[in-house]
Z-matrix of the N, CA and C atoms (Angstrom, degrees):
N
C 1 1.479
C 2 1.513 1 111.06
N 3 1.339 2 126.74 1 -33.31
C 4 1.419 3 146.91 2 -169.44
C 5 1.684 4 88.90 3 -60.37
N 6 1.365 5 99.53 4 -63.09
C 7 1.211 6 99.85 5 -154.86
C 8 1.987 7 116.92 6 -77.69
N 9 1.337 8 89.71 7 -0.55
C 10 1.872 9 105.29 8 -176.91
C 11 1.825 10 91.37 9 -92.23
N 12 1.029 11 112.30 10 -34.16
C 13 1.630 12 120.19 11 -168.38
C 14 2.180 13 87.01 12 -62.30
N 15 1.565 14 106.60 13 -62.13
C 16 1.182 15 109.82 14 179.96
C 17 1.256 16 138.88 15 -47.00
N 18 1.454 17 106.90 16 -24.28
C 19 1.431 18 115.38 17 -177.09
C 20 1.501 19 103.84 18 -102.19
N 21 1.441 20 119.26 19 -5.83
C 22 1.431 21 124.48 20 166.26
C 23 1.127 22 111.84 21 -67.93
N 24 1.263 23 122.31 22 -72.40
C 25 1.416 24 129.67 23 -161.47
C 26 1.888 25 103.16 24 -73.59
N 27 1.083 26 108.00 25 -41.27
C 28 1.613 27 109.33 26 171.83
C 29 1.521 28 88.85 27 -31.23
N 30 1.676 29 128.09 28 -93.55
C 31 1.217 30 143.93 29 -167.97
C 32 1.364 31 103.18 30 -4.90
N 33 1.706 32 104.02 31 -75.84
C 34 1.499 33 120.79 32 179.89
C 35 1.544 34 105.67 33 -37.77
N 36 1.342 35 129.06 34 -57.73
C 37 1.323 36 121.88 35 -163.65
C 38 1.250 37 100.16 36 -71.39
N 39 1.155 38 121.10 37 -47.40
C 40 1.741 39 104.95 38 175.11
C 41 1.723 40 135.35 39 -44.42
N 42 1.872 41 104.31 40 -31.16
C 43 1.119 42 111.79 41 161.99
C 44 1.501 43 121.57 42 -68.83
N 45 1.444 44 121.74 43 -36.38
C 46 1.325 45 119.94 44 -179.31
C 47 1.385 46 114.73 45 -82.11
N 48 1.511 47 116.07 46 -18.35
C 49 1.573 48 105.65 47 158.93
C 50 1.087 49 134.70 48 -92.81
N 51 1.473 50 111.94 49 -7.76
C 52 1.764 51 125.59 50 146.56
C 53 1.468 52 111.71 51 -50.11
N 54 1.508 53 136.28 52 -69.47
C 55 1.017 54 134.31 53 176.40
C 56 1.815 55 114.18 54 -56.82
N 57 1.116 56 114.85 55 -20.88
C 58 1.389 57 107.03 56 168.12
C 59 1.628 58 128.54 57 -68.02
N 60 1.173 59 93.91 58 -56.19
C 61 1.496 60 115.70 59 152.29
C 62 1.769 61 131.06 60 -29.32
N 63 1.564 62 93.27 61 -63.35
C 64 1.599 63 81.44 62 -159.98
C 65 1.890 64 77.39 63 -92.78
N 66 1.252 65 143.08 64 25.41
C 67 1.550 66 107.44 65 140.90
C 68 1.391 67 115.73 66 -95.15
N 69 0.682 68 112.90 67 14.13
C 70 1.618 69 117.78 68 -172.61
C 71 1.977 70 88.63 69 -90.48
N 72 0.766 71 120.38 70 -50.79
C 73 0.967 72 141.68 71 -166.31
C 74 1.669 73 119.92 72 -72.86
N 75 1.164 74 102.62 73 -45.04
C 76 1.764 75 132.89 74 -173.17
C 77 1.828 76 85.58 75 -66.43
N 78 1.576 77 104.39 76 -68.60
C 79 1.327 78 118.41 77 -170.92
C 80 1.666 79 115.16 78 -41.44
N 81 1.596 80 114.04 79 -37.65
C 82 1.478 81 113.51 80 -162.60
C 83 1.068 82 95.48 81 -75.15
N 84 1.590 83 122.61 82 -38.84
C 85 1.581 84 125.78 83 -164.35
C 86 1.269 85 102.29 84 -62.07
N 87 1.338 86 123.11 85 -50.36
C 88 1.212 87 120.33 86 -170.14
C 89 1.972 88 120.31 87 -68.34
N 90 1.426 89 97.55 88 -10.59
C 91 1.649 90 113.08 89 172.56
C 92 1.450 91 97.17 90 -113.53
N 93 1.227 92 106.19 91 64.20
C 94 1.251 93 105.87 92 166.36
C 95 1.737 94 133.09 93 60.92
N 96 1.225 95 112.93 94 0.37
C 97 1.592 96 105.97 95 -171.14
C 98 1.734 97 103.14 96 -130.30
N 99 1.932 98 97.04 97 121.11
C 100 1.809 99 87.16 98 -167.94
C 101 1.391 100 106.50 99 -119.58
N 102 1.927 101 105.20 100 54.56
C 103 1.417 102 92.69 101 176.78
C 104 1.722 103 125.39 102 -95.69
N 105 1.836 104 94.40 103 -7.26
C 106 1.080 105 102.78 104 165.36
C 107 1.686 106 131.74 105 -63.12
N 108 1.313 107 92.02 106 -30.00
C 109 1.870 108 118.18 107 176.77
C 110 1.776 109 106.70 108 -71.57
N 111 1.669 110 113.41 109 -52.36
C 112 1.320 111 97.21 110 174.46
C 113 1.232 112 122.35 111 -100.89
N 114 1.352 113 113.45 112 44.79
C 115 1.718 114 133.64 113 163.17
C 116 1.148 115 109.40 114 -117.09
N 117 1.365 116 137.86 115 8.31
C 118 0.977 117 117.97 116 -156.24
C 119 1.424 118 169.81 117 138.94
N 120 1.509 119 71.71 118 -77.09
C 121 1.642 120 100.07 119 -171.14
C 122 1.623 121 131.96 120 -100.37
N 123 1.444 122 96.16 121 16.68
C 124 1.554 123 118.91 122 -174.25
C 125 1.749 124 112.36 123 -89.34
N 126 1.571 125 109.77 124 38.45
C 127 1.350 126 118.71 125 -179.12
C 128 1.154 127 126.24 126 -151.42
N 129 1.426 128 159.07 127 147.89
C 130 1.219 129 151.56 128 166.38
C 131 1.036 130 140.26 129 -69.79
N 132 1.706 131 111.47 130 30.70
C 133 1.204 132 116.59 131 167.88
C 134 1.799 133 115.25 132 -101.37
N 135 1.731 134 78.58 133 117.42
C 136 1.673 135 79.84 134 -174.24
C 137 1.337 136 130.31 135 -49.93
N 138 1.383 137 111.83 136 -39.48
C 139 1.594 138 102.47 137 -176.79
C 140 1.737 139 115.74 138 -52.64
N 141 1.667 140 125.09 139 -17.68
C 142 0.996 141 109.40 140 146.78
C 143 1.632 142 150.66 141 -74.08
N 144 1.439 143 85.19 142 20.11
C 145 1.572 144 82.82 143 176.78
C 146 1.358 145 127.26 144 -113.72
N 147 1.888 146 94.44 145 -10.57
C 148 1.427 147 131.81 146 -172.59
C 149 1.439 148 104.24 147 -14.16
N 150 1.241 149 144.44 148 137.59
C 151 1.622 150 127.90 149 134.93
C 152 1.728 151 110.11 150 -115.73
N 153 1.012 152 109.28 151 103.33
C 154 2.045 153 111.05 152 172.23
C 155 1.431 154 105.30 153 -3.84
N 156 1.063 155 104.02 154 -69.09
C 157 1.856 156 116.01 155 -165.71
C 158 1.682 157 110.75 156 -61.66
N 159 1.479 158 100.76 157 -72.48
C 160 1.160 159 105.68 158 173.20
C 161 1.759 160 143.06 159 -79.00
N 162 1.292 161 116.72 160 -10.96
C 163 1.140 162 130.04 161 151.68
C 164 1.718 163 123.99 162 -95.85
N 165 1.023 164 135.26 163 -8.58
C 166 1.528 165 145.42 164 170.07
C 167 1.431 166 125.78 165 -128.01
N 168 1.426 167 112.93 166 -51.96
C 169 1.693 168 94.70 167 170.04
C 170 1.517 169 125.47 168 -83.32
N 171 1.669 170 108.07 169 -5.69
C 172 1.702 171 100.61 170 -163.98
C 173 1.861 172 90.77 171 -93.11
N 174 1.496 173 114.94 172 -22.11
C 175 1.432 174 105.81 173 -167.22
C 176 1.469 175 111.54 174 -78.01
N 177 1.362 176 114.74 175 -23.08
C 178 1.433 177 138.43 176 -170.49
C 179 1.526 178 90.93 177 -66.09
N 180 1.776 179 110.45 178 -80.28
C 181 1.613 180 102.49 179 170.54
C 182 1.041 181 136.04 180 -34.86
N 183 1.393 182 125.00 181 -32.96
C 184 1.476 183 118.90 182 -176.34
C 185 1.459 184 109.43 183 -81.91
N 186 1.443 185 94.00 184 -29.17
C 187 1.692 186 78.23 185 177.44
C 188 1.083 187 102.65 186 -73.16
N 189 1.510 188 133.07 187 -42.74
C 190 1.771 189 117.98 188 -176.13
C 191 1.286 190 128.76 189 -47.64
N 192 1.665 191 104.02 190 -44.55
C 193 1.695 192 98.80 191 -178.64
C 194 1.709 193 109.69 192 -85.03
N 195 1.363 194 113.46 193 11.96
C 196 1.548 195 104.98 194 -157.20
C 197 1.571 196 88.97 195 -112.37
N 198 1.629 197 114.27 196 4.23
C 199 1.711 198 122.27 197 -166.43
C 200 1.341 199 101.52 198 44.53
N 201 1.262 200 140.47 199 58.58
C 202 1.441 201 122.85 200 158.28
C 203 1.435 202 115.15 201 109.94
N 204 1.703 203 105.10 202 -26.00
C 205 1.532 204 96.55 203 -153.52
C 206 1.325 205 108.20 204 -99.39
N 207 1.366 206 130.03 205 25.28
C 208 1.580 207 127.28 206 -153.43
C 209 1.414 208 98.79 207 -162.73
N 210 1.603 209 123.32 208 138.06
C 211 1.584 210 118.09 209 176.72
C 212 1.438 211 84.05 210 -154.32
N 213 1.340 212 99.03 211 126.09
C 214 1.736 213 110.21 212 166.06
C 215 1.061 214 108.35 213 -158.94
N 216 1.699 215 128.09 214 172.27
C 217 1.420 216 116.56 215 -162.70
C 218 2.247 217 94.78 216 -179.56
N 219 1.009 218 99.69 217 -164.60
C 220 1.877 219 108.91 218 -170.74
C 221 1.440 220 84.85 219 -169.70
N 222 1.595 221 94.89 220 138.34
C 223 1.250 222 127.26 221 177.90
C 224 1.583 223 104.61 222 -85.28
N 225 1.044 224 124.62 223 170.62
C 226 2.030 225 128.31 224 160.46
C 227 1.345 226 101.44 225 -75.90
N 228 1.435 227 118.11 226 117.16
C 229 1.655 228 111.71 227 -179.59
C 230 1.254 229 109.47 228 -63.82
N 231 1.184 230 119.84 229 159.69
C 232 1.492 231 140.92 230 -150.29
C 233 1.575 232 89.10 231 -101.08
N 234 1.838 233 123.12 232 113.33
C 235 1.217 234 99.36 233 174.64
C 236 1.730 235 137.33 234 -84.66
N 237 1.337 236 104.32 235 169.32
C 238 1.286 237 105.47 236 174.63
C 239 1.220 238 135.79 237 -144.07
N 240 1.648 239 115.48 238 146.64
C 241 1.890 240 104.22 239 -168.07
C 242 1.722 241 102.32 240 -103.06
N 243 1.142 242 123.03 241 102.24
C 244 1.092 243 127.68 242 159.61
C 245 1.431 244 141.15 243 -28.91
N 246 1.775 245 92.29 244 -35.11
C 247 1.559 246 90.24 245 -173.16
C 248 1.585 247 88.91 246 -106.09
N 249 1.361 248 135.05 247 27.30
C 250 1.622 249 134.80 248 151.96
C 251 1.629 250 109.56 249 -88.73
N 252 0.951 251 101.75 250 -19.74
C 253 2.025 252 101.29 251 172.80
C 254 1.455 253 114.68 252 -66.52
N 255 1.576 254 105.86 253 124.02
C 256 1.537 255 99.81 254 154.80
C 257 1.737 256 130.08 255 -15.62
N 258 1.013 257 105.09 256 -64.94
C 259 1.574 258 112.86 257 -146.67
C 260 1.837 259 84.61 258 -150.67
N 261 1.511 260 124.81 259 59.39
C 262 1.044 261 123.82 260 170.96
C 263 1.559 262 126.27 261 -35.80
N 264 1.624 263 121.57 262 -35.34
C 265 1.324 264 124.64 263 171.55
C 266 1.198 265 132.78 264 -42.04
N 267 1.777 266 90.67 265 -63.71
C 268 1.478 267 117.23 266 174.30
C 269 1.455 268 121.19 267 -73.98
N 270 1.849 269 113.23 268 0.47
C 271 1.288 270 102.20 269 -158.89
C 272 1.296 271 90.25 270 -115.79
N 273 1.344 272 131.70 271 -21.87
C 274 1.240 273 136.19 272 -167.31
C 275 1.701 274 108.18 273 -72.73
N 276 0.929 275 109.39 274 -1.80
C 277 1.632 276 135.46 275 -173.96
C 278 1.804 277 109.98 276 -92.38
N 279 1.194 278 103.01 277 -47.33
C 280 1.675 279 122.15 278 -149.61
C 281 1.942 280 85.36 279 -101.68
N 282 1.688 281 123.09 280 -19.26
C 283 1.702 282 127.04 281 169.72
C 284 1.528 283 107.86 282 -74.63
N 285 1.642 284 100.69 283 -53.02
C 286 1.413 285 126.66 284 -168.32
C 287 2.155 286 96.99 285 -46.64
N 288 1.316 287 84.56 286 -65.46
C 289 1.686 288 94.53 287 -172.38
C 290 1.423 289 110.13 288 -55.96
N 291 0.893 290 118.47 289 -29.52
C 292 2.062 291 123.20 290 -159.11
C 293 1.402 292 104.21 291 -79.22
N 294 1.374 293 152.80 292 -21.77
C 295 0.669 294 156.52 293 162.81
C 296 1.839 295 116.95 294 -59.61
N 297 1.304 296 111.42 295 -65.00
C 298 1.278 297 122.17 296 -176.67
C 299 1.753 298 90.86 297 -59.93
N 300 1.458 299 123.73 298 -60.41
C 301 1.233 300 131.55 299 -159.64
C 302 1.378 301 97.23 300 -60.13
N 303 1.443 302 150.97 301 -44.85
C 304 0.995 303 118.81 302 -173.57
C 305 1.919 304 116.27 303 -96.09
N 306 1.718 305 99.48 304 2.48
C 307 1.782 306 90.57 305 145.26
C 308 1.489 307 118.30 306 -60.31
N 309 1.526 308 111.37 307 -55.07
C 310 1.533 309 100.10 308 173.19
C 311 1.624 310 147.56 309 -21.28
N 312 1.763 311 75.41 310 -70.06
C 313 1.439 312 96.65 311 145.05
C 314 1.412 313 128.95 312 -11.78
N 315 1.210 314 86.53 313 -104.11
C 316 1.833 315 111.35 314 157.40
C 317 1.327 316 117.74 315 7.93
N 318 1.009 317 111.85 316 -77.94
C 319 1.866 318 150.30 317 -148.51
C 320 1.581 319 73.10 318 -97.47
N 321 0.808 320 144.89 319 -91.92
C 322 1.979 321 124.62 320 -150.35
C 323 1.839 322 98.18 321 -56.42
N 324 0.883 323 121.47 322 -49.48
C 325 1.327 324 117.29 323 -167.84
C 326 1.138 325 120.88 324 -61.34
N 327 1.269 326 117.52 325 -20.86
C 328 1.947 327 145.83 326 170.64
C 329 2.017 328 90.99 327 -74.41
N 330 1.199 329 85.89 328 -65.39
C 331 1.946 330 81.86 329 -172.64
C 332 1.260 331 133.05 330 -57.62
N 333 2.045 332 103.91 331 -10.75
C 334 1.430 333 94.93 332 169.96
C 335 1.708 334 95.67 333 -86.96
N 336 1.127 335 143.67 334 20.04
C 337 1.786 336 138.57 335 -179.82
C 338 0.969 337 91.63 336 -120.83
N 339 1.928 338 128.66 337 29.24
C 340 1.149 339 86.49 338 -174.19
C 341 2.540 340 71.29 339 -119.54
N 342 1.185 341 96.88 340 -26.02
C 343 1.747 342 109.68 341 170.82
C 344 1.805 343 86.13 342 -35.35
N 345 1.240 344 121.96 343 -74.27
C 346 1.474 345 124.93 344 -136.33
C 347 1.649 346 114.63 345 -79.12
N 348 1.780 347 100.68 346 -28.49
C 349 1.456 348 95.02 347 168.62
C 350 1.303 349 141.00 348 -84.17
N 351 1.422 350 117.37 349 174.05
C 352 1.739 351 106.84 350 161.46
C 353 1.104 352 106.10 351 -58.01
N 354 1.815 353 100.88 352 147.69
C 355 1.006 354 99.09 353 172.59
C 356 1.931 355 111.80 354 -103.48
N 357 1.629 356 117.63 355 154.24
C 358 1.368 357 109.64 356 -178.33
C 359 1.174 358 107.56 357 84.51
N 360 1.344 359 137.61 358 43.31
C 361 1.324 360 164.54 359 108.96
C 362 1.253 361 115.63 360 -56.54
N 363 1.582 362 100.29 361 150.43
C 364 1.770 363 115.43 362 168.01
C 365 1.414 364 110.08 363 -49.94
N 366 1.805 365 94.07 364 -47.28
C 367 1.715 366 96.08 365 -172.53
C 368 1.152 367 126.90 366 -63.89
N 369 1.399 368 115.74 367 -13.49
C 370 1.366 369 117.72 368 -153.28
C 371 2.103 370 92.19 369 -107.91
N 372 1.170 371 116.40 370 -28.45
C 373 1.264 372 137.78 371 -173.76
C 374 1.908 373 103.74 372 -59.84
N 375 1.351 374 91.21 373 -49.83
C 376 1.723 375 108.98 374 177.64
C 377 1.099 376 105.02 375 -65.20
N 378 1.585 377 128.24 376 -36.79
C 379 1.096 378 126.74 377 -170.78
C 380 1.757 379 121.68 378 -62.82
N 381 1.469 380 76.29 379 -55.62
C 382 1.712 381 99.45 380 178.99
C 383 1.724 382 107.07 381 -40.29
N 384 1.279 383 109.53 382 -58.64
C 385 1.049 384 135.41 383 -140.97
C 386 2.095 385 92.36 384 -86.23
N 387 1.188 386 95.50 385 -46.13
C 388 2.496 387 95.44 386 164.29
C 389 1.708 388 95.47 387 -67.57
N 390 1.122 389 124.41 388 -22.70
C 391 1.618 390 106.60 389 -175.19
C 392 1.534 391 98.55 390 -71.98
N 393 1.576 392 109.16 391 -56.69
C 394 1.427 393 97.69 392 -167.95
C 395 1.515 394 129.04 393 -66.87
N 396 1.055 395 94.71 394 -20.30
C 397 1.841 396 99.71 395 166.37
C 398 1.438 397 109.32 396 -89.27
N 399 1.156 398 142.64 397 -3.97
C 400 1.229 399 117.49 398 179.63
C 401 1.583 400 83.50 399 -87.49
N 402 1.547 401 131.44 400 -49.23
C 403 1.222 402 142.56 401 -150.85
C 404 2.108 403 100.59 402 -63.00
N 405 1.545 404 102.54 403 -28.10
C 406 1.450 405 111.51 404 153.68
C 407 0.610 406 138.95 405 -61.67
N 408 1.334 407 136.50 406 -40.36
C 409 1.487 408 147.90 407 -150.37
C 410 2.157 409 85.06 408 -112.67
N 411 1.012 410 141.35 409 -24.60
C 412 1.181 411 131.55 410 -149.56
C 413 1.814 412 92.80 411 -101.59
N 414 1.587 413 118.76 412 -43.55
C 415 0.931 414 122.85 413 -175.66
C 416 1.639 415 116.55 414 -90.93
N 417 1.259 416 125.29 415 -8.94
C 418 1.768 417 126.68 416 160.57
C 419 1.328 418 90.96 417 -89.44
N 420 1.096 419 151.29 418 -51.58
C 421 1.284 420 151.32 419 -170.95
C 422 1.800 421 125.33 420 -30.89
N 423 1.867 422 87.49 421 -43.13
C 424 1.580 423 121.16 422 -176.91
C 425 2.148 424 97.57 423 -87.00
N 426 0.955 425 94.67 424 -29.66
C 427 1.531 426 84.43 425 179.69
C 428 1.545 427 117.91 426 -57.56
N 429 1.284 428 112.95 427 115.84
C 430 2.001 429 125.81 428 -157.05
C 431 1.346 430 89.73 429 -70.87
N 432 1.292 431 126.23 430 76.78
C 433 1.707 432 120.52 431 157.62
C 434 1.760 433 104.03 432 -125.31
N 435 0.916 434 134.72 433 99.90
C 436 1.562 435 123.03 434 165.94
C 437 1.099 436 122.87 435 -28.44
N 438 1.501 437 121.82 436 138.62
C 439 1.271 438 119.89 437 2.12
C 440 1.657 439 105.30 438 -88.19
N 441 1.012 440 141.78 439 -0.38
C 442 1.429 441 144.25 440 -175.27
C 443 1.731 442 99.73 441 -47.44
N 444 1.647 443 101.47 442 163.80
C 445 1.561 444 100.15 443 -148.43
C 446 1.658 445 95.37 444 -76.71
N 447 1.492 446 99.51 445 -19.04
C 448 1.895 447 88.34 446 -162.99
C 449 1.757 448 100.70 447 -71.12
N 450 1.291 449 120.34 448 -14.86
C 451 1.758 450 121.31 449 173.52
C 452 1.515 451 98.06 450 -54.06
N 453 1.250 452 117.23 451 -65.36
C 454 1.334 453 130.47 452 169.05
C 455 1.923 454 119.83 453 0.17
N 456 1.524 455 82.08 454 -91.26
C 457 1.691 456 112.14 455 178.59
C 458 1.629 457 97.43 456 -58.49
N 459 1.489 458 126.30 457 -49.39
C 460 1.244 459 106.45 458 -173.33
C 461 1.912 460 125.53 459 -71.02
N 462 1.289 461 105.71 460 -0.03
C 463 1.741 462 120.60 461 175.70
C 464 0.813 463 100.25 462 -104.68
N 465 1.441 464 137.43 463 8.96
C 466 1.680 465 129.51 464 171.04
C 467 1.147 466 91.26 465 -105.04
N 468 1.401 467 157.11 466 -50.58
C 469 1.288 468 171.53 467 168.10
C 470 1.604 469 105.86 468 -43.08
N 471 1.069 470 116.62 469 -48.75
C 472 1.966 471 121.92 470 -163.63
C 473 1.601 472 85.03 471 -76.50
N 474 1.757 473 92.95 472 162.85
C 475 1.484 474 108.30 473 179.30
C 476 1.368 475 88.50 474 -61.06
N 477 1.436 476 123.29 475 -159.07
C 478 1.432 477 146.13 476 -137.89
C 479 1.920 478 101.55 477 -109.58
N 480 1.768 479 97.29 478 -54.44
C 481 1.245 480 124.27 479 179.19
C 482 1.406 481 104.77 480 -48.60
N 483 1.765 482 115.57 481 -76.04
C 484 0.969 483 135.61 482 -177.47
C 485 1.398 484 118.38 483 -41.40
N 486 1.270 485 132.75 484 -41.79
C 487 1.391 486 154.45 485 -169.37
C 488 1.813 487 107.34 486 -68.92
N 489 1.391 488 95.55 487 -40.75
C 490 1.191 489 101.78 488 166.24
C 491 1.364 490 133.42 489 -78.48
N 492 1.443 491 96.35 490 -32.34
C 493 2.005 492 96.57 491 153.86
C 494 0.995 493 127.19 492 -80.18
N 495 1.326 494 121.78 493 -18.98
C 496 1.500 495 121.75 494 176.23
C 497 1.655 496 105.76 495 -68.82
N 498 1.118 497 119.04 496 -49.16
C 499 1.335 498 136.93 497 175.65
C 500 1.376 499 106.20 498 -11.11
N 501 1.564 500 80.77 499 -75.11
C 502 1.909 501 116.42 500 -170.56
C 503 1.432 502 116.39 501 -32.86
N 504 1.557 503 120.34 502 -24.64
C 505 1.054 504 119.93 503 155.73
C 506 1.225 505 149.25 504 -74.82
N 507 1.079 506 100.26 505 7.32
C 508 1.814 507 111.93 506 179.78
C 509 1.190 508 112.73 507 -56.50
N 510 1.534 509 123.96 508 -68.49
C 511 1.736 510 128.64 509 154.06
C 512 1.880 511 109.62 510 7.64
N 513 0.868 512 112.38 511 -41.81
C 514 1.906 513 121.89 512 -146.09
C 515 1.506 514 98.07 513 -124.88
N 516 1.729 515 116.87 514 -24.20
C 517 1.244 516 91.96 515 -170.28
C 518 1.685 517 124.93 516 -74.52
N 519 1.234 518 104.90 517 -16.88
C 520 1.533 519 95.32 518 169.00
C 521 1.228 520 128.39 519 -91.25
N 522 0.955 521 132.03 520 -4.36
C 523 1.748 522 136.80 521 121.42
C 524 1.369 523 114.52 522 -21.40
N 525 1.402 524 109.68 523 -74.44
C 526 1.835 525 121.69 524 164.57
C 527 1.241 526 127.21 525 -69.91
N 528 1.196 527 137.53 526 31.29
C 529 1.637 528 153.14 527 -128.07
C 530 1.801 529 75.38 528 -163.82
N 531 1.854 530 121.29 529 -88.82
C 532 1.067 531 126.86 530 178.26
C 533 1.592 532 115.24 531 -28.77
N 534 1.598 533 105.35 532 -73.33
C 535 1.193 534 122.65 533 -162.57
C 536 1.879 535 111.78 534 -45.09
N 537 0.974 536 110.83 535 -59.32
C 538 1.404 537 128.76 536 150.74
C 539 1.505 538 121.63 537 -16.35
N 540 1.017 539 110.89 538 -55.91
C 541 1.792 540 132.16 539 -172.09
C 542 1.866 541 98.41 540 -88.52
N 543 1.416 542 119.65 541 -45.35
C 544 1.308 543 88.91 542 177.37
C 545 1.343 544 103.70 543 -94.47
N 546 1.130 545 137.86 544 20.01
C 547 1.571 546 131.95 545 161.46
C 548 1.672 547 103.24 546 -84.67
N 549 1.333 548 123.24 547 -0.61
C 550 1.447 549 118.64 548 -172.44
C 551 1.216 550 126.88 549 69.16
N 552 1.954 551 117.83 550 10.66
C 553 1.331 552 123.81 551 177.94
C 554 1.326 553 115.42 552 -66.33
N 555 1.308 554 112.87 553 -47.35
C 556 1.606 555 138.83 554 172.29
C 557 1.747 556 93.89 555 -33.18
N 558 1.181 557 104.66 556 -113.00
C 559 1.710 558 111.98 557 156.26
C 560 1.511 559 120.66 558 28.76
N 561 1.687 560 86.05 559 -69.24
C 562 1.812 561 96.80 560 -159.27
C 563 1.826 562 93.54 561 -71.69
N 564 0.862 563 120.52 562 -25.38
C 565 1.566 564 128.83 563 -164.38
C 566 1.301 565 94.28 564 -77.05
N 567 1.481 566 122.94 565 -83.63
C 568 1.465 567 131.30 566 -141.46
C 569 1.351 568 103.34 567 -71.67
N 570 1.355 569 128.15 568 -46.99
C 571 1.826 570 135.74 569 -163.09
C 572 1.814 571 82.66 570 -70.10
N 573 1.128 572 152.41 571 -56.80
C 574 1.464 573 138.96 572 -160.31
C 575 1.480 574 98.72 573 -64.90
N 576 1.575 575 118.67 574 -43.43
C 577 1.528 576 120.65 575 -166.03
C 578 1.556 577 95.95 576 -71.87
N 579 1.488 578 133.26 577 -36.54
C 580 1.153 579 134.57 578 -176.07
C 581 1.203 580 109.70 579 -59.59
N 582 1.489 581 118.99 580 -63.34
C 583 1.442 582 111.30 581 168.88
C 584 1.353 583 150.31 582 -44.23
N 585 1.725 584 105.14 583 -46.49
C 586 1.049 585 111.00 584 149.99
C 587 1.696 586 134.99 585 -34.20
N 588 1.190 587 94.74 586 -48.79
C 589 1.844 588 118.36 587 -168.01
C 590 1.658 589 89.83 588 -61.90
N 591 1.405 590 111.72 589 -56.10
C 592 1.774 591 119.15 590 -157.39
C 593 2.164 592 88.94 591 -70.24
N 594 0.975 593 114.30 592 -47.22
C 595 1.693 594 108.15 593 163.32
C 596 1.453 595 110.37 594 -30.13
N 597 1.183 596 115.35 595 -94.50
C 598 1.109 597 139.59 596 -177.41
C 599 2.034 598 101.27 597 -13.03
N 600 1.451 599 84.48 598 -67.27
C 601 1.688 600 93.03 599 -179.06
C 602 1.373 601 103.45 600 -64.36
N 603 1.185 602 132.09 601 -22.61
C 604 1.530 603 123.15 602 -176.23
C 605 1.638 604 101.74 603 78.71
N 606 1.088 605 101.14 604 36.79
C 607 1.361 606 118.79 605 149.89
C 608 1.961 607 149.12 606 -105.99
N 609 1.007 608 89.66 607 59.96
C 610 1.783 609 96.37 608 -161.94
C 611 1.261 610 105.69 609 -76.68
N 612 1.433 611 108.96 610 86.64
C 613 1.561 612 130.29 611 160.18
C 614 1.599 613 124.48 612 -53.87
């Protein structure tokens, strides 16, 4: 059963990091930059988004050490040429966001199917269960550590100077990405923002 639970929600995460993906992606094209389009990666088929590490071995682990109770994972970021953007400053902001924003998305548009159906169904079970991972993946996503998208939006925002030191940390941030998560910082952040969010929707999971 462990392992039917695993290959469920895997599925799910693959859909919500498909849709993460190709807006990230959708968005650059449309600001001018189409290397996401002739790579590829301008579609929702997950196996293009695959990354070894982060889509297959990290979800596998978590479910192992988490016994069952935890599935999360990272797509291969969708690339991008910066200096093909209009207005790279302002745009690197409007890539950064589109991703998380159309998990959001996601997850409300699931919750109005979720008013109309039975409830305590398969269907409705799957449902629950793509809200909360998109509602995952949208809100760690926003956390400003490089390369995660909220680093992103926050160097489009910083003066010019600054942006460039902040940058500089990317190298380290998944070191500090980890470090973070087993200190329980990760945690303390996202499960309050999660809740909140599932409030909001009038969803108390």
């Amino acid at each position: 059963m462990k392992l039917l639970d695993f290959l469920l929600l895997y599925a799910l995460l693959l859909v919500a990091m498909s849709a993460h993906e190709f807006s990230h992606g959708w968005v650059a094209y449309k600001l001018g930059d189409a290397t996401a389009k002739n790579s590829g990666r301008l579609t929702l088929n997950p196996l293009k988004h695959i990354d070894p590490m982060g889509t297959l071995i990290l979800p596998l682990l978590l479910f192992i050490t988490t016994h069952g109770q935890f599935v999360f994972g990272a797509a291969k970021p969708v690339p991008i040429n910066y200096r093909a953007l209009r207005n790279p400053k302002k745009d690197i902001i409007w890539i950064g966001a589109s991703g998380p924003l159309a998990n959001f998305a996601f997850a409300f548009t699931l919750s109005l199917f979720l008013r109309i159906l039975p409830a305590q169904t398969l269907l409705t079970h799957l449902i629950v269960n793509l809200i909360m991972i998109n509602l995952l993946l949208a809100i760690f996503n926003l956390i400003p550590i490089p390369p995660l998208d909220g680093s992103r939006i926050l160097i489009g925002l910083l003066p010019e100077k600054l942006s460039y030191s902040y940058a500089s940390i990317e190298p380290y941030g998944f070191i500090i990405l980890i470090a973070l998560i087993a200190l329980g910082v990760i945690n303390a952040i996202v499960i309050p923002l999660l809740n909140f969010i599932l409030g909001l929707m009038l969803l108390p999971f």
